[in-house]
C-alpha positions as CSV (number, residue, x, y, z in Angstrom):
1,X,-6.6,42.5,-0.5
2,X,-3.4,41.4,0.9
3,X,-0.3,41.0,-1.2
4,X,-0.3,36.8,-0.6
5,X,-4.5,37.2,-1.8
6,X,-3.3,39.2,-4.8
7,X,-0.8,36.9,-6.0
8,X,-2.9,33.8,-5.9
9,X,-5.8,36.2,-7.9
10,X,-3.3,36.8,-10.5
11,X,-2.0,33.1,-10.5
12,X,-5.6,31.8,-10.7
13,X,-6.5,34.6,-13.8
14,X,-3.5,32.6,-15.0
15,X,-4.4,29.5,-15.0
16,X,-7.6,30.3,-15.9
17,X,-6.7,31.6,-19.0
18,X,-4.4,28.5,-20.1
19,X,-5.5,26.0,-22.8
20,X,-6.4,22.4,-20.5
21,X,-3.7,21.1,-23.2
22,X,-0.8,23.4,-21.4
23,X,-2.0,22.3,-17.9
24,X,-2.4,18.4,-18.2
25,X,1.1,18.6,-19.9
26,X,2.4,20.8,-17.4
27,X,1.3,18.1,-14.4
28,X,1.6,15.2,-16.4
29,X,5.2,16.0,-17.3
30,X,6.1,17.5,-13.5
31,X,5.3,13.8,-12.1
32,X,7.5,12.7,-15.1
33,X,10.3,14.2,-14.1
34,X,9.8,13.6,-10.4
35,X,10.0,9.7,-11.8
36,X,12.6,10.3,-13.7
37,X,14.9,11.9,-10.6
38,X,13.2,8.7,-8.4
39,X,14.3,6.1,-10.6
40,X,14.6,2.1,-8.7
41,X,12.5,3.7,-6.2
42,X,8.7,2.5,-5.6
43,X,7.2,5.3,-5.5
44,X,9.1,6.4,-9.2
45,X,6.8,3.2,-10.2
46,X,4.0,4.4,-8.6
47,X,4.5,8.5,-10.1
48,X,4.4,6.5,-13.5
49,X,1.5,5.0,-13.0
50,X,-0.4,8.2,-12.2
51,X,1.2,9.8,-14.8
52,X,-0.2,6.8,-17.1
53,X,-3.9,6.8,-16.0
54,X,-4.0,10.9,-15.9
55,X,-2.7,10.9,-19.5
56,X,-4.8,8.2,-20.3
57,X,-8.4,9.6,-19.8
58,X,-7.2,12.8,-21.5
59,X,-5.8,11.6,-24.0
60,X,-9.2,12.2,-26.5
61,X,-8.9,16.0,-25.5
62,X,-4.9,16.3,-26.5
63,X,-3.6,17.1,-29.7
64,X,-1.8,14.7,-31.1
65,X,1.7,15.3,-31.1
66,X,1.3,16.4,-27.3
67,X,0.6,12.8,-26.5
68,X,3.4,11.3,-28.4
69,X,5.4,13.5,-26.6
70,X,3.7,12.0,-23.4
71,X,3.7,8.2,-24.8
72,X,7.5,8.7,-25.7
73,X,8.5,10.1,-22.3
74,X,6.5,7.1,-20.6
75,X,8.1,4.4,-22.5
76,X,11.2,5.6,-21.8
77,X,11.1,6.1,-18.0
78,X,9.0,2.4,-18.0
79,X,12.5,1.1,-19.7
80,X,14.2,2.8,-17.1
81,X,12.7,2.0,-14.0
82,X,12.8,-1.7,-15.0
83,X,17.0,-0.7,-15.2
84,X,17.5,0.7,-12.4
85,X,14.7,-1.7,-10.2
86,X,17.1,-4.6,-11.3
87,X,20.1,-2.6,-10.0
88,X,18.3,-1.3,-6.7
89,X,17.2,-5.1,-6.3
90,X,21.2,-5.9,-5.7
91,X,20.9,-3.8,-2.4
92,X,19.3,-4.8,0.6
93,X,18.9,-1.5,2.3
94,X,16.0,0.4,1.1
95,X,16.4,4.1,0.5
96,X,14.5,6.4,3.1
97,X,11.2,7.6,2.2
98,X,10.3,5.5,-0.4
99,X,7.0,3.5,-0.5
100,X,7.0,0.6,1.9
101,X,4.9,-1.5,-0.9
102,X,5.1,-2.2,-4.5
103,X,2.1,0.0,-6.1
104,X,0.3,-2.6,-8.2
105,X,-0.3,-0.7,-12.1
106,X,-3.6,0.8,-12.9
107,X,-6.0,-1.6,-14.4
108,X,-5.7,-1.8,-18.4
109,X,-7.7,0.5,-20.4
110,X,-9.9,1.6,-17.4
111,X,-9.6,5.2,-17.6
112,X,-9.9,5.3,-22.1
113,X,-13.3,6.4,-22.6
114,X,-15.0,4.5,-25.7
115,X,-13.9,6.8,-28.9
116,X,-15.9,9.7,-29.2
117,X,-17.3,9.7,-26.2
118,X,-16.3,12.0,-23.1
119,X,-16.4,10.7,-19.6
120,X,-16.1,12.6,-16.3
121,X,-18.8,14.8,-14.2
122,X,-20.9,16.4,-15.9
123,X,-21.0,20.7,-16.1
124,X,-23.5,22.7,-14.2
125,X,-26.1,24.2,-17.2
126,X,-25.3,21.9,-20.1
């Protein structure tokens, strides 16, 4: 095996060892922060968003304080895109690579299981 096929083997034994916990909050809060440097643009809204639905339907397998954590961080980068939307509005020249449309938001409550019930595809065996 190459050194580039050895390093993703070790990154995958990696990963493969981490508690889902560490890796949803390590996405979710990656597209945070992408939002958060993005803010005014559309596609901060639309990072948001994703971040919303994805936190959303795992929210039943995260421990609790992890999604106030998540919940906290969302409110406030909601608060502040609406900011810096209202500021970005006063310019007519659109910044360069930035969504041509306004995502529309995620339905409501579409990706919440019912309580105590999982959702998703179901594992090979079980």
């Amino acid at each position: 095996m190459d050194a580039a096929g050895s390093e993703a083997a070790e990154q995958a034994r990696r990963i493969r060892a981490l508690p889902v916990d560490q890796v949803i909050a390590d996405v979710v809060f990656t597209l945070l922060q992408a939002a958060q440097v993005k803010l005014g643009r559309r596609d901060a809204r639309l990072l948001i968003d994703v971040s919303t639905v994805a936190h959303e339907h795992a929210r039943p397998y995260l421990p609790s304080e992890l999604t106030g954590q998540i919940d906290e961080a969302l409110g406030e980068l909601r608060l502040a895109q609406v900011s810096a939307e209202s500021k970005a509005s006063t310019s007519d020249k659109p910044e360069h690579n930035d969504l041509e449309q306004v995502p529309a938001p995620p339905p409501t409550g579409a990706a919440r299981p019912p309580p105590g019930q999982a959702t998703g595809t179901p594992v090979p065996g079980s």
